[in-house]
C-alpha positions in Angstrom: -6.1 152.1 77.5 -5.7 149.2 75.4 -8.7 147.4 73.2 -8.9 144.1 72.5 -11.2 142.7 68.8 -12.3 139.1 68.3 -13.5 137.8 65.6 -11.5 139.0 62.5 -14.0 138.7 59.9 -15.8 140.9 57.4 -16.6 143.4 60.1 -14.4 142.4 63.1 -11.0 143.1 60.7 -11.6 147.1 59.4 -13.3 147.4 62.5 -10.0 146.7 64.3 -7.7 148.6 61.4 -10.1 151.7 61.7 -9.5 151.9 65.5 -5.9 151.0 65.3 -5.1 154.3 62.7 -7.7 156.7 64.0 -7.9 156.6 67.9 -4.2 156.3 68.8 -4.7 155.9 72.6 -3.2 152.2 73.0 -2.8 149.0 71.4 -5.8 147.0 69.6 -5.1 143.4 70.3 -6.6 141.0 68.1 -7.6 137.5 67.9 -9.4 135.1 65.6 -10.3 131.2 66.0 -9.2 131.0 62.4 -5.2 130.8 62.2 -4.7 131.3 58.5 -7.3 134.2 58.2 -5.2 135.7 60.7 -1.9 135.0 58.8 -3.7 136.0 55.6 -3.5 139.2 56.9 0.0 139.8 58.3 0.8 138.6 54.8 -1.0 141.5 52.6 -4.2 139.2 51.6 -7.9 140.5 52.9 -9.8 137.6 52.7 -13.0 137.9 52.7 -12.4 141.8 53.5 -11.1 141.9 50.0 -13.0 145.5 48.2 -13.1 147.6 52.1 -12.7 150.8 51.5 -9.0 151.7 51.8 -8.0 148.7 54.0 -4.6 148.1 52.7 -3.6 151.3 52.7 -5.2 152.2 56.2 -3.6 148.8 57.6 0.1 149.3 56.3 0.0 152.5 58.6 -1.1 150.9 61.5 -0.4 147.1 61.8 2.4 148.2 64.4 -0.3 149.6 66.6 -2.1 146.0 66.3 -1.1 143.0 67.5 -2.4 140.3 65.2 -1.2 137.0 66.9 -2.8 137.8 70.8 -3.4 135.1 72.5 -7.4 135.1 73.8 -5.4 135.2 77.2 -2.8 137.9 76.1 -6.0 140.0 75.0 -8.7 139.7 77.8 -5.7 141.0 80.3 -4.5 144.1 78.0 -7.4 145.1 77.6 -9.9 147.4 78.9 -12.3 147.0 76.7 -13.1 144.1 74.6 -15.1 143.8 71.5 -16.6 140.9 70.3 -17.9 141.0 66.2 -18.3 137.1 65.7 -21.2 135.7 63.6 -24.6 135.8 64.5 -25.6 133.8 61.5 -29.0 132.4 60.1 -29.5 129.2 58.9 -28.1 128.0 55.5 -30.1 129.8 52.3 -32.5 132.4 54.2 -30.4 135.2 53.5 -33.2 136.3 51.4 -31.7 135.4 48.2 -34.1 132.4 47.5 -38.1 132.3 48.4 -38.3 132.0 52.3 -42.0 131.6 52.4 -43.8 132.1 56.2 -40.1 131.3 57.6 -39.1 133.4 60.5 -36.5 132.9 62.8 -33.7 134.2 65.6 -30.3 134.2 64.8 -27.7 131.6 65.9 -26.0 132.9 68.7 -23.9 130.0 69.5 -20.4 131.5 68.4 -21.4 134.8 70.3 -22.5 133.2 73.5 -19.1 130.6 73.4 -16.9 133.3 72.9 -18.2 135.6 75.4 -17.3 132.4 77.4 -14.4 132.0 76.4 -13.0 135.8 76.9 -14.6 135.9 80.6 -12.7 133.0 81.3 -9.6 133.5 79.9 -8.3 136.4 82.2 -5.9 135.9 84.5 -5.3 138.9 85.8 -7.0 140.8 88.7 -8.7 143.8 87.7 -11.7 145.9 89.4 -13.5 145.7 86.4 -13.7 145.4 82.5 -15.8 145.7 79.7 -17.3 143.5 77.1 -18.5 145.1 74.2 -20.8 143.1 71.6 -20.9 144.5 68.0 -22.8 141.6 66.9 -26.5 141.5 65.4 -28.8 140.6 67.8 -32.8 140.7 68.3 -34.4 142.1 71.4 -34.1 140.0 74.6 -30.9 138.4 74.0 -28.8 140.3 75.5 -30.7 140.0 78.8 -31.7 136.3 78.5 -28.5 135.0 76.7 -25.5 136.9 76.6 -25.8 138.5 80.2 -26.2 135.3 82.1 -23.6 133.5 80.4 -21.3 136.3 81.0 -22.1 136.6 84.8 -21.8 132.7 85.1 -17.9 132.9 83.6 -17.1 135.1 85.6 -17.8 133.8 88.8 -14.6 133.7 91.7 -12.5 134.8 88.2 -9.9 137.3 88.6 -11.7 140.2 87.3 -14.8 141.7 89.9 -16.8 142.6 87.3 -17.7 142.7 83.7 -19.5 145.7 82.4 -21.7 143.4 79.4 -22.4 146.7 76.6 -24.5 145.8 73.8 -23.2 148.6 70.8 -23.8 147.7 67.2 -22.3 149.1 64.2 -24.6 150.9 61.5 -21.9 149.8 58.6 -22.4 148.1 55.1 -19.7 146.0 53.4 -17.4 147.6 51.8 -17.4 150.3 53.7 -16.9 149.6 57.3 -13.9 151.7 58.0 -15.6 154.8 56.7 -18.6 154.3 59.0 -16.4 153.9 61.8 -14.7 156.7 61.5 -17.9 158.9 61.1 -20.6 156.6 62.4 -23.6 158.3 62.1 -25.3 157.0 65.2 -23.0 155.9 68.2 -25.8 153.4 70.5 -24.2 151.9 74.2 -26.9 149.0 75.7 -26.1 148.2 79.2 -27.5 147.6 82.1 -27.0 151.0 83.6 -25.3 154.1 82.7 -22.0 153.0 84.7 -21.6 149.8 83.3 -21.7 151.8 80.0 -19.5 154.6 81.3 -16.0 152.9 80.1 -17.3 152.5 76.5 -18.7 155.7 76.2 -15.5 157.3 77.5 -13.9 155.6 74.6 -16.1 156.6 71.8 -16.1 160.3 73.0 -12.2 160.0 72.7 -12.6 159.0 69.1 -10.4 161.7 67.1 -12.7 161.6 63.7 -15.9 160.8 64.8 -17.8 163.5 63.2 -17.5 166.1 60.7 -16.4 169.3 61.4 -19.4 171.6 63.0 -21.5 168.3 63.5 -22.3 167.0 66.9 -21.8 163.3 67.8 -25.1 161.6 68.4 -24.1 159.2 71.4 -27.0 157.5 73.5 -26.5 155.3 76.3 -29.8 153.0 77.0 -30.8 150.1 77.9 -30.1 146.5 76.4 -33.4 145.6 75.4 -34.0 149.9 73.7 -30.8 149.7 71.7 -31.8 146.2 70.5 -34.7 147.4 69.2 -33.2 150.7 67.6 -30.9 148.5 65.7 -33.2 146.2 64.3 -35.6 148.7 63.5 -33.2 151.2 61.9 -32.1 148.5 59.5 -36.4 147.1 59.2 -37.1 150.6 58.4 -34.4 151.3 56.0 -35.8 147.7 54.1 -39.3 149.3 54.9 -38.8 152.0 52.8 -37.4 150.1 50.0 -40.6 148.0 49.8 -42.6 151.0 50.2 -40.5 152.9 47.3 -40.8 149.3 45.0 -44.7 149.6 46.0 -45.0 153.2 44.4 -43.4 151.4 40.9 -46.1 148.8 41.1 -49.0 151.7 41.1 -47.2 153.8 38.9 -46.6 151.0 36.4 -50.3 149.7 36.4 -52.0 153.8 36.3 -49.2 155.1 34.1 -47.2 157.4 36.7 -44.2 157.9 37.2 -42.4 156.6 40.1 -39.0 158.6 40.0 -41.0 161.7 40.3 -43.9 160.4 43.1 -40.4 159.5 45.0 -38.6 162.8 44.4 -41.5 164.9 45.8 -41.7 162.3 49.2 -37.8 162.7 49.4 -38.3 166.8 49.2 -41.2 165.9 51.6 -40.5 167.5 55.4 -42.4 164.6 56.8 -40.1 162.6 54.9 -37.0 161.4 57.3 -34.3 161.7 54.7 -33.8 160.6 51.3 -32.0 157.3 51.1 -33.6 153.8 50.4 -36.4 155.8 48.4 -35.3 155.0 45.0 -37.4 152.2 43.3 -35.6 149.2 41.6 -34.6 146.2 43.0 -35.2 144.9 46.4 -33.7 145.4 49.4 -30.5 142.8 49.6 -27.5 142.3 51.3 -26.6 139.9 54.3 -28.5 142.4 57.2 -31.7 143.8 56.0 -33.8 141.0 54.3 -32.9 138.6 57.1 -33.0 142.0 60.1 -37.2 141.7 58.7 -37.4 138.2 59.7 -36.3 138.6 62.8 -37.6 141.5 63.8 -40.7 139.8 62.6 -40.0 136.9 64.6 -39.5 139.3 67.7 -42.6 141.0 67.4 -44.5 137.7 66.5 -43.7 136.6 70.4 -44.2 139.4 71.7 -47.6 141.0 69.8 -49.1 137.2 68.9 -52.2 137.8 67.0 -51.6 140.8 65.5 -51.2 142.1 62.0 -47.1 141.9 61.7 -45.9 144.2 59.9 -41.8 143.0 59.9 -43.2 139.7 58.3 -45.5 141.6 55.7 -42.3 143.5 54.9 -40.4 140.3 54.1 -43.6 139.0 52.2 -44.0 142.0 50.2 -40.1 142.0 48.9 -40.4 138.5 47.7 -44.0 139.4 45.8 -42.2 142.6 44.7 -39.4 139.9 42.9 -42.3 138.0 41.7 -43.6 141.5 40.3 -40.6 142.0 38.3 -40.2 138.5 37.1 -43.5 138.1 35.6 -43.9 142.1 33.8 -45.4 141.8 30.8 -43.6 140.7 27.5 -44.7 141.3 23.4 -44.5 137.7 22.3 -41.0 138.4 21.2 -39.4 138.7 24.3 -41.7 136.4 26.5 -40.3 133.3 23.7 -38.9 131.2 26.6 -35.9 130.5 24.0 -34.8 134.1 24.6 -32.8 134.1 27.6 -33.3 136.4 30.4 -29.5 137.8 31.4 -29.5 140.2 34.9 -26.7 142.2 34.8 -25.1 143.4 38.4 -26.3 140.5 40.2 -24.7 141.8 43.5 -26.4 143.4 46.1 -25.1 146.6 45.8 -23.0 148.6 43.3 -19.5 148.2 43.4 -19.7 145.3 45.9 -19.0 141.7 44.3 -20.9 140.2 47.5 -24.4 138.6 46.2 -25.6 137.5 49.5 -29.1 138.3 50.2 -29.1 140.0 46.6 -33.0 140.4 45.4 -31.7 140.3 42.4 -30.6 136.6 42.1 -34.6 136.1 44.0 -35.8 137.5 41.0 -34.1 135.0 38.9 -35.3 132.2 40.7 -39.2 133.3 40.3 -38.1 133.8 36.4 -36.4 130.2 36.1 -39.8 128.6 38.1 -41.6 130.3 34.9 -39.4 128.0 32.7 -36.9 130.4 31.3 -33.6 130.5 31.3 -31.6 133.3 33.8 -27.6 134.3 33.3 -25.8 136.3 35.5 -23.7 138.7 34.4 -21.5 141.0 36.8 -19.1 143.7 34.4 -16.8 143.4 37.8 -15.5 140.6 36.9 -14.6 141.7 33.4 -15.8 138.1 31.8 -17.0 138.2 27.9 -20.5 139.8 27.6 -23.4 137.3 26.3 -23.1 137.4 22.7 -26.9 136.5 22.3 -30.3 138.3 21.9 -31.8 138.7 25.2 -33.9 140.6 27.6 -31.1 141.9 30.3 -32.4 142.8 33.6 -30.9 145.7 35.4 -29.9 144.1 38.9 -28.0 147.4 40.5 -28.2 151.0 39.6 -24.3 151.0 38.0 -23.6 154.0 35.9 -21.2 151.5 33.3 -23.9 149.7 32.5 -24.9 152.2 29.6 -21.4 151.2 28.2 -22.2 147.5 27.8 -22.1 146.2 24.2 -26.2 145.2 24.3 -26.8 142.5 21.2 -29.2 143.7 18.3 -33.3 143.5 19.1 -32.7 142.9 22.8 -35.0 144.4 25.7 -33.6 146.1 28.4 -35.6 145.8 31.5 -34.8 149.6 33.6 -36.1 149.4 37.1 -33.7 151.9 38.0 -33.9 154.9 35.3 -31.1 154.4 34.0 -31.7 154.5 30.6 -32.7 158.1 29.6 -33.3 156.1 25.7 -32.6 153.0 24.7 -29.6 151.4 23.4 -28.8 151.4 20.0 -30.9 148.7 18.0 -33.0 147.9 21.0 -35.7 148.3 23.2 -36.4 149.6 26.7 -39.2 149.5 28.8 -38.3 151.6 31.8 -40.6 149.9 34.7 -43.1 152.1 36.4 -41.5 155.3 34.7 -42.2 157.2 31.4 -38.9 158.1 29.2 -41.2 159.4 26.2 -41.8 163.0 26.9 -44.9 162.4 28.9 -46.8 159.8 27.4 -48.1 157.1 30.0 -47.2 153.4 29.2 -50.6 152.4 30.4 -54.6 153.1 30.0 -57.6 151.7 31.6 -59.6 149.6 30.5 -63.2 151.2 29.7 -65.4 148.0 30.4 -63.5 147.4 34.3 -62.2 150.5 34.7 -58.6 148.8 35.5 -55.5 149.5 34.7 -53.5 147.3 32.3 -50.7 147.3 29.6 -51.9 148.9 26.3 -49.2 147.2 24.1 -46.4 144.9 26.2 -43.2 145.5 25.3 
């Protein structure tokens, strides 16, 4: 059996590598609209791949199993199965990064839908049956009202009887694509019924690597419009649980908690569902879950009109959350607009240079709309450190950062706990956390009986 990949990009490319060295059953044909992204690759550059985990490596031992330069033609009729990971992209600037406001929206599914198209009708070949795999993001219904239909209508008096249409998304992250491929943690198979999925699920089950040792693959077949949903709401609750994590720092900062430890008893919790996203700092980023709210918000708008919506209160919440940490309370020293404000690790997430979606550059936006100036500075790219006083941010949770050389009588701003004591020669107010043997940064107030800063940093 032979596989076929379009759409090389950040996903469709390790996607493609990590089938080609691990299942070593057939061929993976691929194919891309883009020519010199395609080339890029034969010639040793990733692209916009550049940082996957192991990608080089992992590509030089299997680029004879792959055959870059298919033709769309070459790879509908080789293939048995056919994935498609194009873009299902939002519109320009609401990838969370900047204030979206009551925006919410479905993605745009016009590359999905043409090249869905565009594979149906490109076979030439007579064969009983294939099947169409979509990788892609998309919200419930559209696989029934837009993909499906379009798909049927190709393929009518084609060459090929019938084309099992499988919705089965990826649960990956940039960066690290090819390791969740090789061990996804949740294998999902939409379709229409279980023998349209059969084909696909055949080929996952032959999957060499696909779990650890001793741990059994967790491999559901369902229907298009269930595994919709399970994808958008494993990503909503993972940003869920971020604003709900960021929430606990905003009640431990104003009644003098601590939020590291209110989130290490929920995480040893056993009506907790695992530990990850439950560590407070910055918001959720990243170019799936901020926009993955809005749509699912947008979803459940049309589906549950007048009813409290929860996805869109999640969106709301992690841009009041930035405003939250743009506007904590300064001494008069630090809140001197001449003083800049410089967030270090701007990206989304550690060790990643991509920024998209980040929450931290949202933060800086709600900082510059208070009139102060905001620098960026990512120790990835190895540039010279600001060489002025300043009160630095902490944007991602990166170990190095206790290395940097921090200028004399700056403020370091910890919403990660980091910082177990402040840098040499300067201060740190560790946000919703207490770093002083106890003591609790805040008090209430005897004539309200609310809670407020004693002394701002």
């Amino acid at each position: 059996m032979n596989i076929g990949v379009v759409g090389l990009g950040k996903v469709g490319f390790p996607f493609a590598v990590a089938i080609a060295r691990y299942w070593g059953q057939g061929q993976v044909y691929c194919y891309d609209t883009n020519v010199a992204l395609v080339d890029g690759y034969k010639a040793g550059d990733m692209g916009p791949c550049t940082g996957e985990w192991l990608l080089p490596q992992l590509f030089e031992q299997c680029k004879d199993e792959m055959i870059l330069d298919a033709s769309l033609e070459r790879l509908t009729n080789e293939s048995e199965i056919v994935f498609i990971c194009v873009q299902t992209p939002h519109p320009p600037n609401h990838d969370g990064s900047v204030p979206l406001g009551d925006w919410i929206g479905d993605f745009d599914y016009q590359y999905l839908v043409q090249a869905c198209r565009d594979v149906i009708q490109s076979a030439s070949r007579a064969a009983a049956s294939k099947t169409l795999a979509i990788i892609s993001t998309v919200t419930p219904g559209t696989m029934r009202l837009q993909v499906d239909p379009i798909c049927q209508e190709s393929g009518v008096g084609g060459p090929v009887e019938h084309w099992n249409v499988c919705y089965n998304p990826l649960f990956v992250s940039l960066g690290e694509v090819i390791k969740r491929v090789t061990k996804p943690p949740l294998i999902l198979i939409g379709c229409e019924d279980s023998e349209q999925g059969r084909h696909l699920a055949e080929f996952w089950d032959s999957y060499p690597v696909l779990v650890d040792p001793g741990k059994k693959m967790t491999r559901r077949v369902e229907s298009w419009e269930t595994v919709e949903i399970a994808k958008l709401a494993i990503n909503c609750f993972q940003g869920m649980k971020v604003v709900f994590a960021n929430s606990l720092l905003e009640i431990s900062e104003s009644l003098g908690g601590d939020c590291d430890r209110v989130s290490d008893i929920l995480k040893k919790s056993p009506d907790v569902v695992g530990p990850s996203f439950l560590s407070p700092g910055m918001g959720v980023g990243g170019p799936c879950l901020p926009r993955d709210m809005r749509a699912m918000a947008y979803t459940y708008e049309h589906l549950c009109a007048g009813r409290a919506n929860l996805f869109e209160e999640l969106a709301f919440l992690r841009e009041q959350q930035a405003r939250f940490i743009a506007a904590l309370p300064l001494s008069p020293k630090f809140a001197n607009p001449s003083i800049p404000r410089i967030i270090l690790c701007p990206n989304y997430k550690v060790g990643h240079r991509s920024s998209e979606g980040s929450a931290a550059l949202l933060v800086g936006h709600y900082i510059k709309e208070g009139g102060y100036r905001v620098l960026y500075y990512d120790p990835f790219d190895k540039g010279p450190f600001p060489s002025e006083q300043a009160v630095y941010i902490i944007g991602s949770p990166d170990p190095h950062l206790g290395e940097l050389p921090y200028v004399l009588g700056s403020l370091i701003v910890d919403l990660w706990g980091l910082f177990s004591e402040a840098p040499t020669g300067c201060q740190l107010y560790s946000v919703g956390r207490r770093r002083d043997g106890g003591e609790k940064h805040n008090t209430f107030l005897p004539d309200k009986g609310l809670p407020s800063r004693a002394t701002p940093l």
